[in-house]
C-alpha positions as CSV (number, residue, x, y, z in Angstrom):
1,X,0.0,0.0,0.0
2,X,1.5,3.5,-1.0
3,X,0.9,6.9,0.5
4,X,-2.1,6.7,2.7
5,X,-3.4,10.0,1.2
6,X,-2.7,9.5,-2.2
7,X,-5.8,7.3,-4.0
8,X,-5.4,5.5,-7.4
9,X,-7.3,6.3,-10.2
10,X,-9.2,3.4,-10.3
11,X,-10.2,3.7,-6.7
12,X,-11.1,7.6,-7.3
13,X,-13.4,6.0,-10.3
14,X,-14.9,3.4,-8.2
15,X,-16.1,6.2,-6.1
16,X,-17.5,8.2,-8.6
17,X,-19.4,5.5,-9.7
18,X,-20.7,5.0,-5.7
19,X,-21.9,8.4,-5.6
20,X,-23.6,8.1,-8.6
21,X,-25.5,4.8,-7.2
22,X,-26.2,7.0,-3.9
23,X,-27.6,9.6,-6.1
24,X,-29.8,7.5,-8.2
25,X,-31.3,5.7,-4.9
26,X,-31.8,9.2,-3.5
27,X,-34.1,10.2,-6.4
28,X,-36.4,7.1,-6.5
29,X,-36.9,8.2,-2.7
30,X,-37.6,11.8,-3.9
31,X,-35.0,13.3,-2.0
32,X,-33.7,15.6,-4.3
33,X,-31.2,17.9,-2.4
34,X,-29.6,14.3,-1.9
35,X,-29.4,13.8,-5.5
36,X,-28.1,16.9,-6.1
37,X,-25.3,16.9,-3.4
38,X,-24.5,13.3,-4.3
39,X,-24.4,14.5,-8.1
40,X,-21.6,17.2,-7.0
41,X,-19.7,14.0,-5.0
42,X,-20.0,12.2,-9.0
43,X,-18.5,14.9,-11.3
44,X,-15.8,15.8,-8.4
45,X,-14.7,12.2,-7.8
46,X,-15.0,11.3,-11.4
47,X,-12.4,14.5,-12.2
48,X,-10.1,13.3,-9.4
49,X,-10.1,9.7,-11.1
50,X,-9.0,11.6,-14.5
51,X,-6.2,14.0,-12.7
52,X,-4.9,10.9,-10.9
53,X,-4.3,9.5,-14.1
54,X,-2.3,12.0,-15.4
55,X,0.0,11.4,-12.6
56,X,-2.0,14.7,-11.2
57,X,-1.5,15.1,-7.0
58,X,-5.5,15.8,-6.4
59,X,-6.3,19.6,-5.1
60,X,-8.3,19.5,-2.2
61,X,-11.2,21.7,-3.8
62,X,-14.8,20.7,-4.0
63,X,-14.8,23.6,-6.7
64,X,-15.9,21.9,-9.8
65,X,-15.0,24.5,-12.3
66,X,-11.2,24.7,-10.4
67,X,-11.1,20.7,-11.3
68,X,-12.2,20.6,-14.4
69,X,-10.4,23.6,-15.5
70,X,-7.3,21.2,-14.4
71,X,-8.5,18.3,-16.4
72,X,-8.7,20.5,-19.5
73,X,-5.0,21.6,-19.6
74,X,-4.4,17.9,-19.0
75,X,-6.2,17.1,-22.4
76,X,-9.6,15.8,-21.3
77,X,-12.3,16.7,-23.6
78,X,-15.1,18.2,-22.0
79,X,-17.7,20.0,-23.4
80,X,-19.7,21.4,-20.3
81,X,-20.7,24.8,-19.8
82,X,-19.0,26.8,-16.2
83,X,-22.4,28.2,-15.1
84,X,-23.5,25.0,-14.8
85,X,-20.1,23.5,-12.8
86,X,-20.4,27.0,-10.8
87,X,-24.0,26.1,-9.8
88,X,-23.5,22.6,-8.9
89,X,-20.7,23.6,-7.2
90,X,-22.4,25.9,-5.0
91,X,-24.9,23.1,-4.4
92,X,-22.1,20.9,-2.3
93,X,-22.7,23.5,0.6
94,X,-26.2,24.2,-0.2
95,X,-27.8,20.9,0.5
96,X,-25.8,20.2,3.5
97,X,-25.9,23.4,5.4
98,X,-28.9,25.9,6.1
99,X,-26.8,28.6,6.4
100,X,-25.2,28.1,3.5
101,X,-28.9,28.1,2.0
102,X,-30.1,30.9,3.1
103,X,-26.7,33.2,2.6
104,X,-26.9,31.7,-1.2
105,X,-30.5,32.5,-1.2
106,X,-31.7,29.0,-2.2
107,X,-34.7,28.1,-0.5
108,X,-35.4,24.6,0.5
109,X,-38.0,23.7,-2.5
110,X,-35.6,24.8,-4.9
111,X,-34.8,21.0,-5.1
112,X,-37.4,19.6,-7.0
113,X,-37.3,16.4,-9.6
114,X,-36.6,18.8,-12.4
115,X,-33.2,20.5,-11.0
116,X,-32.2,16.6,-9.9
117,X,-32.5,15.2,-12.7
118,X,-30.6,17.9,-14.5
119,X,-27.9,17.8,-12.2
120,X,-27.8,13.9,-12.3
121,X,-27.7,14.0,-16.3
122,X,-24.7,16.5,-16.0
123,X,-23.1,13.6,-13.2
124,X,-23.6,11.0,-15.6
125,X,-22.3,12.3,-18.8
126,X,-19.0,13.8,-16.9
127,X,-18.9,10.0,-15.0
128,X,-18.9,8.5,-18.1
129,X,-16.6,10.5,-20.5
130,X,-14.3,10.1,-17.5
131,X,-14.2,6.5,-17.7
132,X,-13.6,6.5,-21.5
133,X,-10.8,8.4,-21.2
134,X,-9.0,6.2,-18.6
């Protein structure tokens, strides 16, 4: 076992790939904040599986646009737009902590089906270009 701190690719993927289960369970439940927050833990797991296969030391950002951004330079082909990584990215605090809610001004039925699945979609095609490219 290496460095302690240090995951493989493969293990950053295999995460991804949990978080992505996690956020398909939390949708047939209808718990859509889940599926969003959970979708965040996909696309920032997923990039960390692509850095770490460039030989990439992982930042310790949950900053989706920072990440991918990083990926880019290291040739992965992405077409995603930033608002969207900007706004899923400000989700990751949002669903987790009221405070963060209310100074972002999201109130709590923001999360409906609708944004979810949007947010899921983005999860899955970023998940999945990810693993093509590794």
């Amino acid at each position: 076992m290496g460095d302690p701190f240090n995951a493989t690719s493969s293990e950053w993927l295999e995460t991804a790939w949990s978080n992505f289960e996690r956020a398909c369970r939390a949708i047939k439940s209808e718990d859509y904040a889940q599926v969003v927050f959970y979708a965040h833990q996909t696309v920032e797991t997923a990039i960390k599986a692509y850095l770490t296969s460039k030989g990439y030391k992982v930042l310790h950002t949950h900053d989706l646009k920072v990440l991918v951004e990083e990926a880019i330079k290291l040739s992965l082909k992405i077409d995603i737009k930033s608002r969207d990584l900007e706004e899923l990215s400000m989700h990751y605090f949002a669903t987790r902590y009221p405070d963060a809610r209310r100074r972002l001004k999201i109130p709590k039925e923001y999360y409906t089906r609708k944004v979810a699945l949007k947010f899921l979609n983005l999860a899955y095609k970023i998940l999945t270009l990810v693993e093509e490219e590794l």
